[in-house]
Phi, psi and omega in degrees: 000129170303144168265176172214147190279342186261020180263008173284155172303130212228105202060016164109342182292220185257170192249010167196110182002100177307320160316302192287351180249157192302331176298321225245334185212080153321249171027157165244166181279037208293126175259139177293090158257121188350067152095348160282107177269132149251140125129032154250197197271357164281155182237136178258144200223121187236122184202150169163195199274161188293284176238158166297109137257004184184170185285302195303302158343278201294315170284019205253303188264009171297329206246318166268017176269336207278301202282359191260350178120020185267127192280332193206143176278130173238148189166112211267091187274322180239145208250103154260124178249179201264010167258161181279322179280009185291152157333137176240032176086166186274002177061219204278322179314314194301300195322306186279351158291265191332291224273336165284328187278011189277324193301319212277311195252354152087019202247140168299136167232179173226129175235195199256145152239152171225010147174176203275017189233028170247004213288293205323314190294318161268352138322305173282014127242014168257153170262335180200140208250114166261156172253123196267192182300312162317337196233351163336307152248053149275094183321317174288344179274321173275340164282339160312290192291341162322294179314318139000105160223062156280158125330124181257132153263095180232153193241130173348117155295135187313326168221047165264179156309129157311269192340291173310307181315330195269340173258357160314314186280330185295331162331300208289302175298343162300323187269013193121337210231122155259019204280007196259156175229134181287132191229095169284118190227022199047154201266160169299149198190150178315316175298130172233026163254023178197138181325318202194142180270136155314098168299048191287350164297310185328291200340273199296330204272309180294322184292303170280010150266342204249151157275347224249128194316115196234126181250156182272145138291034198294348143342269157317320194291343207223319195054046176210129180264008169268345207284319208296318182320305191301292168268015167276290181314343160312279176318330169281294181339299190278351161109029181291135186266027192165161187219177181191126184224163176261143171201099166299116175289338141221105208309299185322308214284309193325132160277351150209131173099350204288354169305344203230012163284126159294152166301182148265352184269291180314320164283329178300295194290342163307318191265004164274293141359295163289342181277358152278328157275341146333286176318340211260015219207329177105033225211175175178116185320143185284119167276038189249139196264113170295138183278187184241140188311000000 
């Protein structure tokens, strides 16, 4: 007989988020990002740096992530690193860099909040506000952004559950904002010869528990940038509605991450790629044209 892992009772309560599930919204879910939909038959492509460092940094690679075929812009203005002395981002500066090149280039974009009493503030130039791994239960922070009514990119904590993630996603949605989309980016694990092991079992497990739009991280997922080609196509294969990749104009160069950045050359060529392994799965890298903000 099948089990399904969330029908167990959970603290004695009901056994699987009500919002978040597939009982309560047969349907799937599509989020609106100014005019980019996940969670429909297009696979959506989210890329830039890791964090915003310089104006030349970000419009450089802004622009050629744009011409290869990128639906959204990414790019980390406030940073949790795991040292105090690591870059810790450009703050609101960062911020107002994204928000000219969103004007230019027509692309929505998404960054991190890391706490609540920054949402208003990244709210008012994101297009779509991520809750990164770290902060996955911070509650008072899924509840803010619940109140929220951006679009949330929230992402797997390194050492939840489905059964947790999901009620994670429920925080938000309980305050209201059904806008959220699931971003598998891997778990802490026994392995140590890749940043995080990739969970692509998550994919098929969420889609069929969840209504709720689910993308991949192969960036985070592997932290190795020859790995990310490889488990980006993975992740189309299994039925990820969206991808999210780190892609640098000069990776050596990065103040975070630049080990697990795609080139610019190397993100051209992955979305050509992909647009086959799509095609092959019944599927299609999204042609859909962003409006401007």
């Amino acid at each position: 007989m099948e089990t399904n892992p969330c029908n167990k009772p959970i603290n004695g309560g009901s056994s699987i988020p009500s919002r978040v599930s597939r009982k309560t919204k047969p349907d799937a879910t599509i989020v609106n990002i100014n005019g980019v939909k996940v969670g429909g038959s297009d696979i959506v492509v989210i890329a830039g740096p890791c964090a915003v460092e310089s104006r030349e940094q970000l419009f450089e690679t802004a622009r050629s992530v744009k011409e290869s075929g990128a639906n959204i812009l990414r790019g980390g203005a406030f940073k949790p690193r795991s040292s105090p002395y690591n870059f810790q981002g450009l703050g609101e500066d960062g911020l107002k860099l994204l928000g000219i090149i969103r004007e230019e280039t027509g692309l929505p974009i998404v960054t991190e909040v890391m706490d609540t009493r920054q949402v208003e503030l990244v709210a008012s130039y994101a297009d779509m506000i991520q809750i990164g791994s770290r902060n996955m239960q911070n509650y008072p922070l899924l509840k803010e952004a619940g109140m929220c009514r951006k679009p949330i990119l929230l992402k797997r904590g390194m050492m939840a559950t489905i059964e947790e993630y999901l009620m994670a996603a429920e925080y938000i949605l309980n305050q209201g904002n059904g806008q959220v989309i699931l971003c598998e980016r891997g778990i802490r694990t026994f392995e140590t010869s890749t940043r995080n092991t990739l969970d692509l079992s998550a994919i098929p497990m969420l889609k069929r528990l969840s209504h709720l739009p689910v993308i991949v991280d192969p960036s985070h997922g592997t932290g190795l940038r020859w790995m990310v080609p490889a488990m980006a196509k993975a992740a189309v294969a299994v039925g990820a509605d969206g991808l999210i990749m780190e892609v640098h104009y000069k990776p050596e160069a990065a103040l975070c991450d630049g080990h697990q950045s795609l080139s610019l050359d190397e993100f051209a060529q992955l979305m050509a790629d992909l647009k086959k392994i799509a095609s092959a799965v019944g599927r299609e890298i999204s042609s859909l044209k962003p409006s401007h903000a």
